[in-house]
C-alpha positions in Angstrom: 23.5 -6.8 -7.0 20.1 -7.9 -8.3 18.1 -8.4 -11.5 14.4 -8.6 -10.1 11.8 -8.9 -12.8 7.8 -9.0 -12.7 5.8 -10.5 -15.3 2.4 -8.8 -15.2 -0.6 -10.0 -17.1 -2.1 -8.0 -19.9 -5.8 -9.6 -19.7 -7.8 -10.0 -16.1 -8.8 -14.0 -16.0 -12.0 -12.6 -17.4 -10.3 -11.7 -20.5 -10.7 -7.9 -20.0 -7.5 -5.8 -20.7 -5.7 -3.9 -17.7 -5.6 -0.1 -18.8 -2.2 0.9 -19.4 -2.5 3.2 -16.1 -1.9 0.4 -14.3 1.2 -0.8 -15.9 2.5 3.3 -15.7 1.9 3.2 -12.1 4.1 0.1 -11.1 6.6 1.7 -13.6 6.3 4.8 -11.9 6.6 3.1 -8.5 9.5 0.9 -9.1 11.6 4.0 -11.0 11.0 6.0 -7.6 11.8 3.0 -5.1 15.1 2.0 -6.9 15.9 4.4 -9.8 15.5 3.1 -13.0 13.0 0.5 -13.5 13.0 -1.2 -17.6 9.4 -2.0 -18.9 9.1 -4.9 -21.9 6.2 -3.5 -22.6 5.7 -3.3 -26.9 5.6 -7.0 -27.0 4.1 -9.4 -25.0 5.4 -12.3 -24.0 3.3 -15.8 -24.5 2.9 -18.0 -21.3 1.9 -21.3 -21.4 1.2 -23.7 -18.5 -0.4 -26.7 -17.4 -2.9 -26.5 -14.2 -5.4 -29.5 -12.8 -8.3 -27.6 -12.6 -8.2 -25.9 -16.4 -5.6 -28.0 -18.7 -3.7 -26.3 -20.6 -3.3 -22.4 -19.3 -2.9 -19.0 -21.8 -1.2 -15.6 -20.5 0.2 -12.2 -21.8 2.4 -11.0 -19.6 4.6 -7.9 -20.0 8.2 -7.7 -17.8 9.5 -4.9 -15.4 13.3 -5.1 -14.1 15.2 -3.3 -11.5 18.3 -3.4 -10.6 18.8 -3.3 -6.6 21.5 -3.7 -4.6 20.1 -5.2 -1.7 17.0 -7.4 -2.1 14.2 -6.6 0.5 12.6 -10.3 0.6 9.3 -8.4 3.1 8.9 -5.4 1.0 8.7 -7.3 -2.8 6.6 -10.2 -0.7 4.0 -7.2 0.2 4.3 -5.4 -2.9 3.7 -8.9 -5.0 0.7 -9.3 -2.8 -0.4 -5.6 -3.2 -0.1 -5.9 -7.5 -2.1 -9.3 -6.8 -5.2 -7.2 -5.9 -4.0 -4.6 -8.1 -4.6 -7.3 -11.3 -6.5 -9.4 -9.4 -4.4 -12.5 -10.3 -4.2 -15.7 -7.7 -0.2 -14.7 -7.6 1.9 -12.7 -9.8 5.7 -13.8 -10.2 8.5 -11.7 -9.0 12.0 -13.6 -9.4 15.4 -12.4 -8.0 18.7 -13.2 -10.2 21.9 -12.3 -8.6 24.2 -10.7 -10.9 27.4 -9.7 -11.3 28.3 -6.5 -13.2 30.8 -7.1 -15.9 
């Protein structure tokens, strides 16, 4: 079994905020794909980075898990590069925890 989780950014790099539609359609996809899907949605977590080009970088981000038994390295690879042009983001992060059910 595995814990994958998506960090999506609240704000385009522009600073504009993605409507929530957005955010109710990858919850609506990943529910369908894999049955349950849970959205950290009411509080935002704060990333902070550090990137050559700009310094010091700022991000919202909200997190999506799903529980699936068998991870599908080709389909999350196209569906992280399907929510990149979705949020129009350079790459979104999608990390895979094996976990054991206690």
């Amino acid at each position: 079994m595995h814990l994958v989780q998506l960090l999506l950014p609240l704000f385009s790099n522009e600073g504009e905020p993605f409507g929530q539609a957005l955010f109710a359609q990858v919850e609506a996809e990943l529910a369908e794909r894999f049955g349950g899907v849970t959205a950290f949605t009411r509080a935002p977590a704060d990333g902070r980075w550090r990137n050559e080009a700009e310094g010091e970088v700022h991000d919202e981000v909200v997190l999506f898990e799903a529980m699936v038994e068998r991870l599908d390295e080709a389909w999350w690879g196209a569906y992280r590069r399907a929510l990149e042009g979705r949020f129009r983001q350079d790459t979104v992060l999608i990390r895979a925890t094996e976990v054991r059910l206690l």
